[in-house]
C-alpha positions in Angstrom: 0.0 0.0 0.0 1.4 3.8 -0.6 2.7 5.0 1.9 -0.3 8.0 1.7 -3.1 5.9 2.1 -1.1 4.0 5.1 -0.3 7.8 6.8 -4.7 8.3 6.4 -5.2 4.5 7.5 -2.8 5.8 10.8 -5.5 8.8 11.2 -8.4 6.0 11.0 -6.6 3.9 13.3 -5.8 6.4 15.9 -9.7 8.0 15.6 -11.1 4.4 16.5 -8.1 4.3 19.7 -9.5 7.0 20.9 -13.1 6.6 20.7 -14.3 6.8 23.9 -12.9 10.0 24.0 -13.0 11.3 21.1 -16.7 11.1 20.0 -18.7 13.8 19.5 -16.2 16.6 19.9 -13.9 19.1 17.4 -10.8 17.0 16.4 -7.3 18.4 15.0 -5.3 16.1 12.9 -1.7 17.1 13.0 0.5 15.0 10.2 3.3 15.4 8.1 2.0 14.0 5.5 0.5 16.7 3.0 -1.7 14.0 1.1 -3.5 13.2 4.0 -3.9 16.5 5.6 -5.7 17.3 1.8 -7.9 14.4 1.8 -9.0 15.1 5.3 -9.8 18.5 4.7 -11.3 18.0 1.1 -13.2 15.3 2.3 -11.3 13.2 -0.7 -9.4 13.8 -4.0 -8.7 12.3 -7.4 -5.2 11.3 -7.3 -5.7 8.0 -5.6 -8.6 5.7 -5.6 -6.9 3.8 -2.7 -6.6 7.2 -0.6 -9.9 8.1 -1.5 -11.1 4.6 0.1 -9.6 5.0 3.4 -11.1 8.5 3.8 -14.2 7.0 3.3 -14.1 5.1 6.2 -12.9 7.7 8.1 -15.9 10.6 7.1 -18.6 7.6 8.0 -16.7 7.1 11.8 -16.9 11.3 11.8 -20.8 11.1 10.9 -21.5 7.8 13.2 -19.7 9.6 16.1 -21.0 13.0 15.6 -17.3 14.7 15.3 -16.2 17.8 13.4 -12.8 16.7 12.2 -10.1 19.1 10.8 -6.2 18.1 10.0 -3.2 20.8 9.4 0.3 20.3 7.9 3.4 19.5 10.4 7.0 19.2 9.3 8.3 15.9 9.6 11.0 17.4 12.0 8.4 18.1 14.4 6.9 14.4 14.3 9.7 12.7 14.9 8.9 10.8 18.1 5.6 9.4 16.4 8.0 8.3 13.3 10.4 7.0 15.7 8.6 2.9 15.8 8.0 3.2 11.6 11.2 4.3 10.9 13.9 2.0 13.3 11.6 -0.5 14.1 13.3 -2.7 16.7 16.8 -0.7 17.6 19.2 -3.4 19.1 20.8 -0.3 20.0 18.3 0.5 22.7 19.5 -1.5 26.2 21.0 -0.1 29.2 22.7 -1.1 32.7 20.3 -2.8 34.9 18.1 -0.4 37.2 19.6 -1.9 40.2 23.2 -2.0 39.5 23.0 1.7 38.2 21.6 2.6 41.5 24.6 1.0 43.0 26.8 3.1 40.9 24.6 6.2 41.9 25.0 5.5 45.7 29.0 5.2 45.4 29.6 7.7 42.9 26.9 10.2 42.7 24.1 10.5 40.0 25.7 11.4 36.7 24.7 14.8 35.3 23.9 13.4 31.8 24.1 10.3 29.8 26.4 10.1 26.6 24.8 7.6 24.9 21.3 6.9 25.0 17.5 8.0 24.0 14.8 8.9 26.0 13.6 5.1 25.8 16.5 4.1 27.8 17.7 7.3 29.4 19.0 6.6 33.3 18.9 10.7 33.8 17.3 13.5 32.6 20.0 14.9 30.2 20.6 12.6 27.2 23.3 12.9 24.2 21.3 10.9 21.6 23.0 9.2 18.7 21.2 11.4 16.2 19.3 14.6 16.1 16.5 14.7 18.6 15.1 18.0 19.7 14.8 16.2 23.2 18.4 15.7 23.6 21.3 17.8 24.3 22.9 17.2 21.4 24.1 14.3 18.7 27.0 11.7 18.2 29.0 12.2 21.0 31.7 10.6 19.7 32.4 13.8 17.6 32.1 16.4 20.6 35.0 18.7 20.9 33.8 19.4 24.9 31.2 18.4 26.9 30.4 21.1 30.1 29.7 18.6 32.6 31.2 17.1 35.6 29.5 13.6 36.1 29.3 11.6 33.2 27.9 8.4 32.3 27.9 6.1 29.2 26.8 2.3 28.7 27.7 2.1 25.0 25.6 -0.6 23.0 28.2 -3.7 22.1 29.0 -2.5 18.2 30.8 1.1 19.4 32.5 -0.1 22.7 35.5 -0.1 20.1 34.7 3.1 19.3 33.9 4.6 22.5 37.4 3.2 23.8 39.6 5.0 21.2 37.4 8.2 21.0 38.4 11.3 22.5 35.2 10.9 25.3 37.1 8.3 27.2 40.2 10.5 27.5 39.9 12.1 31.7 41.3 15.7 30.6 38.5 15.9 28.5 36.1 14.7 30.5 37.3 15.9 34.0 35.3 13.2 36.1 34.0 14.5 39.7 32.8 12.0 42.3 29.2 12.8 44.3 29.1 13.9 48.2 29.3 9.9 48.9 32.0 9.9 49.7 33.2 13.3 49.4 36.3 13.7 46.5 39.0 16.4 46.9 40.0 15.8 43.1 38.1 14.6 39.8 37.4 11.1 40.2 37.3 8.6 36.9 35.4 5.4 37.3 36.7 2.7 35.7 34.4 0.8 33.3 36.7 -2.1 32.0 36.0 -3.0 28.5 35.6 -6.7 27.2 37.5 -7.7 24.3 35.6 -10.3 22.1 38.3 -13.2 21.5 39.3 -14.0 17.7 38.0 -16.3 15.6 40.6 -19.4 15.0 42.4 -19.2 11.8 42.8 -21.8 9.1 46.1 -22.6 7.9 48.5 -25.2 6.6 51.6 -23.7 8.1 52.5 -21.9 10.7 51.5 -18.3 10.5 55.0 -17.1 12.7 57.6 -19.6 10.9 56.1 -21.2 8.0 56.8 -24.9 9.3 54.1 -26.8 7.6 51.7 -29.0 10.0 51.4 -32.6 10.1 48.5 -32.8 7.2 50.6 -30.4 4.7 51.8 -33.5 3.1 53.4 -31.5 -0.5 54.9 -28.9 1.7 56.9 -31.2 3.7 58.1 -33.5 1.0 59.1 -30.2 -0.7 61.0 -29.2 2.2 62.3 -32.1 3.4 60.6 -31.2 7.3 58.3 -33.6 9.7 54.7 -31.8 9.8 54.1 -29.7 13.3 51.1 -29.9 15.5 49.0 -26.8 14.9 47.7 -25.0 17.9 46.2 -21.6 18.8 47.0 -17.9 20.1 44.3 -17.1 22.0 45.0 -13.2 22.0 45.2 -13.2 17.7 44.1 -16.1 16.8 46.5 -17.4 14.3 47.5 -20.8 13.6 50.8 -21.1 15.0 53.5 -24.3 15.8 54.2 -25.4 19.7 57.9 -23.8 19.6 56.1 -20.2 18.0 53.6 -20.7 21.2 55.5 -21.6 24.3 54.7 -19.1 26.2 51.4 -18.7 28.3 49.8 -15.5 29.8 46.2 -14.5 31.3 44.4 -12.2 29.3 41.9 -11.0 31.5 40.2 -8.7 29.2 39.0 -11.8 26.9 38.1 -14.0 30.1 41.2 -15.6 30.5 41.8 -15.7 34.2 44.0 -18.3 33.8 46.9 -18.8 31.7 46.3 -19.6 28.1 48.8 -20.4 25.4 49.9 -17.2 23.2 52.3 -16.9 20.7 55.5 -15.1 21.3 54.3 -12.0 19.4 51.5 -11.5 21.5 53.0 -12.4 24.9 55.3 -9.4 24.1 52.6 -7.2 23.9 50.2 -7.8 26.5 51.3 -5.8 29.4 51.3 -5.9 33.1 48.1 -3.8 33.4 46.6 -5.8 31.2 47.6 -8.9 32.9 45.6 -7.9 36.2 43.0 -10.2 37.4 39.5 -8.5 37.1 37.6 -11.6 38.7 38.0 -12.8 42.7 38.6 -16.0 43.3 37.4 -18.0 46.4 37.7 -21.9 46.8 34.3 -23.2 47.4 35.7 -26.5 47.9 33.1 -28.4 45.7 31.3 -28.2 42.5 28.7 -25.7 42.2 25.1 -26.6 40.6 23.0 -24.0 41.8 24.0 -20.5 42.9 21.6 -17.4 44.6 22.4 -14.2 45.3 20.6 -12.6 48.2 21.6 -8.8 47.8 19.7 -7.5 50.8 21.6 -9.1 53.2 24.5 -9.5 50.8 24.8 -13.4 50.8 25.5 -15.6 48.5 24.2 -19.7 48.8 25.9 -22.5 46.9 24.9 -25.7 46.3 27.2 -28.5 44.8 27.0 -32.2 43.7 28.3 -33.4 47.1 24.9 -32.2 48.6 26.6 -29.6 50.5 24.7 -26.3 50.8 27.3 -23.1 52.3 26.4 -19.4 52.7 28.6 -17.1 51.8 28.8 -13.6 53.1 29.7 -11.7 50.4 30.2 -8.0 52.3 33.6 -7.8 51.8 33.6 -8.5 47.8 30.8 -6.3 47.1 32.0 -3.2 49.5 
């Protein structure tokens, strides 16, 4: 269907919403669609038989329900938040941090003074830099902002620009000169420290190794040509290249990916990670058997375990979460 005679179904629609209220009173159609706004007026036209069907149906509702009905022009600029749904449908964009664990933030930090990336669907404060124009929002596309005049900012980037975010002026603390709240009070500008999750690397396909060139076991031509017993192929977990065990004898953690514990790297990569980025970000407790079933009591800030040995503990988590 045309997309005119769907923007006059929309008014029909909306007319038989509102019925209850709407009935026997002097309505104003506002739409930014000038098609409609002539057919409602005109009481028809001539350029479309399909228009000129749906405002049919919606003169007999106006003479069933005893309405005077009227429409005027609006620019689309100024419609945006009904054209929002048509025109993004389902934005995977639109999540946010979890009410309560924002609240946590809040109570240790202070309530930020505006949120970087976000719409007024998912908005944790009042203040919003949207990621495009929005005459609700403070501005657009933070990522391009030269300065922002605030103290207390917050951002929960959707998954595609946490790469983004990272390397983008916004994360740098000159330019956003971070203050803490009153609890607990700060004597200097206070970053908190979001860390953010590299995805690990898909596995690469190869015959030889990607550092030396030795061919692997299965690389039958290569070896005969250079006279060389096949290698075992194995894996860098930080760059996922298909490297031999002597180009991959080192192991590190990279914490960043999930790897608390030491994984095997090639030599390359080992080089580069660095000590920071060695540091642990989980805790580690010995619970002593095999967890099944885990609950989480934050009230009273406990945590219950159960495990295959049929041994139920409590845990008092205060420390950890403090």
């Amino acid at each position: 269907m045309p997309i005119n005679s769907l923007k006059i179904r929309a008014i029909l629609l909306a007319l038989r919403a509102f019925h209850h209220l709407l009935a026997a009173s002097h309505i104003r159609i506002q739409s930014d669609n000038a098609m409609a706004v002539a057919y409602v007026n005109h009481q028809g036209g001539t350029r479309s038989t399909q228009a000129m069907r749906e405002v049919s149906h919606i003169l007999h509702w106006v003479e069933d329900t005893g309405s005077v009905l009227s429409a005027v022009h609006i620019l689309g600029v100024d419609n945006w938040e009904a054209d929002f749904p048509r025109r993004q449908g389902i934005d995977l964009g639109e999540w946010s941090l979890h009410a309560e664990i924002f609240c946590q933030i809040c109570h240790r930090w202070g309530t930020p003074d505006v949120d970087l990336m976000a719409s007024h669907f998912n908005a944790k404060v009042s203040n919003v830099m949207a990621r495009t124009h929005n005459p609700r929002s403070l501005g657009a596309d933070v990522l391009v902002q030269e300065r922002i005049q605030f103290q207390l900012l917050y951002i929960f980037p959707p998954l595609p620009l946490i790469s983004r975010v990272a390397a983008a002026r916004v994360c740098q603390l000159p330019k956003l000169s971070l203050s803490g709240g009153s609890n607990p009070p700060y004597k200097r500008p206070t970053a908190l420290r979001i860390l953010l999750f590299q995805p690990t690397p898909e596995w690469l396909d190869s015959d030889s190794c990607q550092k030396c060139d030795q061919p692997f076991f299965w690389n039958f031509k290569q070896m005969w040509d250079s006279k060389k017993i096949g290698l075992r192929q194995h894996h860098c977990r930080k760059c996922g290249k298909a490297v031999c065990g002597k180009c991959s004898s080192k192991r590190s953690t990279i914490p960043l990916m999930g790897f608390e514990f030491d994984v095997r790297v090639c030599d390359g990569c080992y080089e580069s990670i660095t000590d920071e980025q060695r540091a642990p970000t989980a805790t580690f407790h010995n619970s002593k058997h095999n967890i099944v079933h885990v609950h989480f009591d934050p009230t009273r800030v406990w945590l219950l375990t159960s495990g295959t040995d049929k041994v139920i503990k409590l845990w008092d988590m205060t420390p950890v979460v403090s």
